[in-house]
C-alpha positions in Angstrom: -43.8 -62.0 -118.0 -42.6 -58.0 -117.5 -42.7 -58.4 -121.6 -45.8 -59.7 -122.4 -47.7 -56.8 -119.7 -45.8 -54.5 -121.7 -46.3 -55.7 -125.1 -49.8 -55.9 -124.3 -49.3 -51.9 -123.6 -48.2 -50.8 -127.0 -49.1 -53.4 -129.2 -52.6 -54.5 -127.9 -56.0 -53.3 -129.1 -57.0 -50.0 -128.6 -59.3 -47.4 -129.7 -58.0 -44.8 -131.7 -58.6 -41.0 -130.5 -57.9 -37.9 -131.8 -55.9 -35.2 -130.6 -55.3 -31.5 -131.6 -54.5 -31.8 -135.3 -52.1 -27.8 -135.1 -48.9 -28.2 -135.3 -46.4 -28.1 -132.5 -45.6 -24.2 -132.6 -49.5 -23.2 -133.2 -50.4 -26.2 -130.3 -48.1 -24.3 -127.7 -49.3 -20.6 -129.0 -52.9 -22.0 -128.1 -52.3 -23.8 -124.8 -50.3 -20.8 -123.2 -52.9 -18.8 -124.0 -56.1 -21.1 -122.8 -54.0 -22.1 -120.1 -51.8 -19.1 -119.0 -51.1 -19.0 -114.8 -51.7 -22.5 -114.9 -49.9 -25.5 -115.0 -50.1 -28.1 -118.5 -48.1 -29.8 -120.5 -48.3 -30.4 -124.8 -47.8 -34.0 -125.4 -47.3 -36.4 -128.8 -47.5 -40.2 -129.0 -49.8 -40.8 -125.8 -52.4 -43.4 -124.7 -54.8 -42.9 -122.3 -54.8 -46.0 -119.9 -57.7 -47.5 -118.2 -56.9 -48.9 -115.3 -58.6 -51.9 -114.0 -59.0 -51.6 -110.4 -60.7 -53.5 -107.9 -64.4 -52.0 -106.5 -63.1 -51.1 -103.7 -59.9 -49.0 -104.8 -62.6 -47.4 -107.6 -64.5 -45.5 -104.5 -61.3 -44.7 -103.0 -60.4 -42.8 -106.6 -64.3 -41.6 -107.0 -64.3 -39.9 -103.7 -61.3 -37.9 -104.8 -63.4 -36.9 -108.0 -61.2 -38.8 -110.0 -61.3 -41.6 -112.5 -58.6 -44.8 -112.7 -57.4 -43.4 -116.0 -54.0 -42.4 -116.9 -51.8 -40.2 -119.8 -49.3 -42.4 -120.9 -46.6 -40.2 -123.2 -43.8 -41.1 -124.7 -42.9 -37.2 -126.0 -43.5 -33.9 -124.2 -43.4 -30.8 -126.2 -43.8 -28.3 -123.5 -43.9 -28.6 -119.7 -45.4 -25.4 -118.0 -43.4 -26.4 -114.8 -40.1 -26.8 -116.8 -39.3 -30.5 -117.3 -36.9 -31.5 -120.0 -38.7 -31.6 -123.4 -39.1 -35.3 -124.7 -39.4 -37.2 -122.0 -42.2 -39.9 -121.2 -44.4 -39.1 -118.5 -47.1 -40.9 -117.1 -50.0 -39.0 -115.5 -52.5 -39.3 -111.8 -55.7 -39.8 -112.4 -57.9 -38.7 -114.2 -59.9 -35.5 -113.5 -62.1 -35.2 -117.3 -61.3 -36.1 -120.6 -62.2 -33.9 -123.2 -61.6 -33.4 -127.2 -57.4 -33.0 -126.8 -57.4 -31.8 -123.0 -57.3 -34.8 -120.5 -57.0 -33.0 -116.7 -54.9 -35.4 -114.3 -55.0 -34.6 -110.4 -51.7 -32.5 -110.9 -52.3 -30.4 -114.1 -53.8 -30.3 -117.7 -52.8 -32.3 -120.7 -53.2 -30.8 -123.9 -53.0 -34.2 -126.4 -51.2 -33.4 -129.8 -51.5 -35.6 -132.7 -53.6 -38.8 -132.4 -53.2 -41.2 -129.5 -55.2 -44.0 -128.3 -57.1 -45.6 -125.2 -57.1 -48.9 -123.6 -57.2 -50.6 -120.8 -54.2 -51.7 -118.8 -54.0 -53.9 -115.4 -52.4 -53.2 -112.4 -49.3 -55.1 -112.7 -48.8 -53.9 -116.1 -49.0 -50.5 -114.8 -46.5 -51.0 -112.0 -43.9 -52.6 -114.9 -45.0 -49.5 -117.4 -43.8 -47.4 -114.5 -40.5 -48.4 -113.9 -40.2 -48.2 -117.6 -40.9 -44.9 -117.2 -38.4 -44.1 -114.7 -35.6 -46.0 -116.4 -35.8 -44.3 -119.0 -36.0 -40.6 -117.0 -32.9 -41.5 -115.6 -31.1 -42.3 -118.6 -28.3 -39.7 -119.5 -29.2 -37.6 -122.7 
């Protein structure tokens, strides 16, 4: 079952996006300097995750001013805050989406390369995040 939610992940339908098409060194040069005092992060190979959520959990998210979306990546280029480069991340919710910036509750995403959305459920979220964490932990 943990499989086929994750399968489902990465190999399901989705609709293709587009990211920033720089390269890495010209992507960083331009975040730090749109985002300088501020927290982001550069990103490659990402998906941006719908999450399907009940009514009532939607309203609890709205109210916040957020959206049940979230940045899946599997490689960070540059973290602002100083997490180890290449890690997978997973975002908070969504704040706004926009060309190759997608703002989470906790900082700005600047999206590199192209990526993709979809829609996920919340079991396959819970499994994608212990992924996630495995794989943190993992000795480099």
């Amino acid at each position: 079952m943990v499989n086929e939610l994750l399968e489902h992940v990465f190999y399901g339908p989705g609709h293709m996006l587009p990211g920033s098409g720089l390269d890495d060194e010209l992507l960083l040069a331009a975040a730090r300097e749109e985002f300088n005092g501020q927290q982001y992060r550069v990103v490659r190979e990402w998906l941006i995750l719908d999450v399907m959520v009940s009514e009532d959990f939607e309203r609890l998210v709205s109210a916040r001013g957020l959206q049940p979306a979230i940045l899946f990546s599997q490689r960070v280029i540059f973290d602002s805050t100083g997490i180890k480069q290449g890690g997978v991340l997973l975002s908070g919710f969504m704040r706004h989406f926009e060309d190759c910036f997608f703002k989470a509750e906790e900082m700005v995403y600047v999206l590199g390369g192209r990526g993709a959305r979809k829609h996920i459920s919340m079991p396959a979220l819970k499994e994608l995040s212990k992924a996630c964490k495995a794989v943190r932990q993992l000795p480099i």
